[in-house]
C-alpha positions as CSV (number, residue, x, y, z in Angstrom):
1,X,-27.2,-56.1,-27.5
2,X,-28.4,-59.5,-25.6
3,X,-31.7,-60.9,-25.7
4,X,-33.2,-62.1,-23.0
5,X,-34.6,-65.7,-23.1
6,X,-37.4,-67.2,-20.9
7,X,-34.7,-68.2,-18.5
8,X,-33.6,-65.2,-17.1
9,X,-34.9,-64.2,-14.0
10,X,-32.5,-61.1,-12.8
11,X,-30.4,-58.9,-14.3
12,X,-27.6,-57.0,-12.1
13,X,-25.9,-53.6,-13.0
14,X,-22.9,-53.5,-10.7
15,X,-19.7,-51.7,-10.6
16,X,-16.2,-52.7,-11.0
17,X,-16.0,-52.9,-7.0
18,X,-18.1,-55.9,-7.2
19,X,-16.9,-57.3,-10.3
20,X,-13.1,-57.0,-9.4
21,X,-13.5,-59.6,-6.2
22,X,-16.9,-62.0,-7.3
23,X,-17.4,-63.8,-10.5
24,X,-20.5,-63.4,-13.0
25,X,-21.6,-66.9,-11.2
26,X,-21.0,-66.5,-7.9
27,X,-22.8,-62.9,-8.2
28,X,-26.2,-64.4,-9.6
29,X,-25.9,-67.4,-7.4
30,X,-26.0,-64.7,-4.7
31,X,-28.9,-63.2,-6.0
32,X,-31.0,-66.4,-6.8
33,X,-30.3,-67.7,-3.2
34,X,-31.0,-64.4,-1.3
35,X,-34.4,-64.3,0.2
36,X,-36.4,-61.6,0.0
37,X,-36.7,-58.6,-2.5
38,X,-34.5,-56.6,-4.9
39,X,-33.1,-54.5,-2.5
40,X,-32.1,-57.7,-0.5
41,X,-30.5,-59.1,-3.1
42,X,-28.6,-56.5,-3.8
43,X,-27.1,-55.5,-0.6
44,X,-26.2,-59.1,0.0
45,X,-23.9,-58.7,-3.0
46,X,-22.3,-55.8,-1.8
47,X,-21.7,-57.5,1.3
48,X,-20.1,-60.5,-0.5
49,X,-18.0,-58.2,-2.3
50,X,-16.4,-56.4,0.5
51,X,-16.0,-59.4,2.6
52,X,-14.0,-61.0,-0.4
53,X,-11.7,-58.0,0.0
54,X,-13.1,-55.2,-2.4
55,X,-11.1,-52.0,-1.6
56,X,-13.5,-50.1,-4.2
57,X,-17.0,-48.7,-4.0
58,X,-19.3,-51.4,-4.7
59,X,-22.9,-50.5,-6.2
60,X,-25.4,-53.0,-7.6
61,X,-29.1,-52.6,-9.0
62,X,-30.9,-56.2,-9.4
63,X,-33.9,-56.3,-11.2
64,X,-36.6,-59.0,-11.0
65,X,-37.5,-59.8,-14.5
């Protein structure tokens, strides 16, 4: 289990296809930078993914806490 603290802002469910080609940092920097909403977010990580040579199916869900 993790607790969340008052200085989390997102949380991102993603598969293997995203984790296998961008790091835990460069993912949320991704997300933090990215304007606009959720779905933005997300699709500009699966866009990172696949342009840093994912051969996988890449999924993510980011959630605004």
């Amino acid at each position: 289990m993790t607790e969340l603290t008052d200085n989390d802002d997102y949380i991102i469910v993603a598969c293997d296809g995203i984790w296998d080609t961008v790091s835990d940092a460069d993912g949320y920097q991704q997300v933090k930078q990215e304007e606009g909403d959720c779905n933005a977010k997300s699709k500009s990580l699966l866009v990172k993914a696949v342009k840093a040579g994912s051969q996988d199916n890449v999924t993510a869900i980011v959630v605004r806490l």
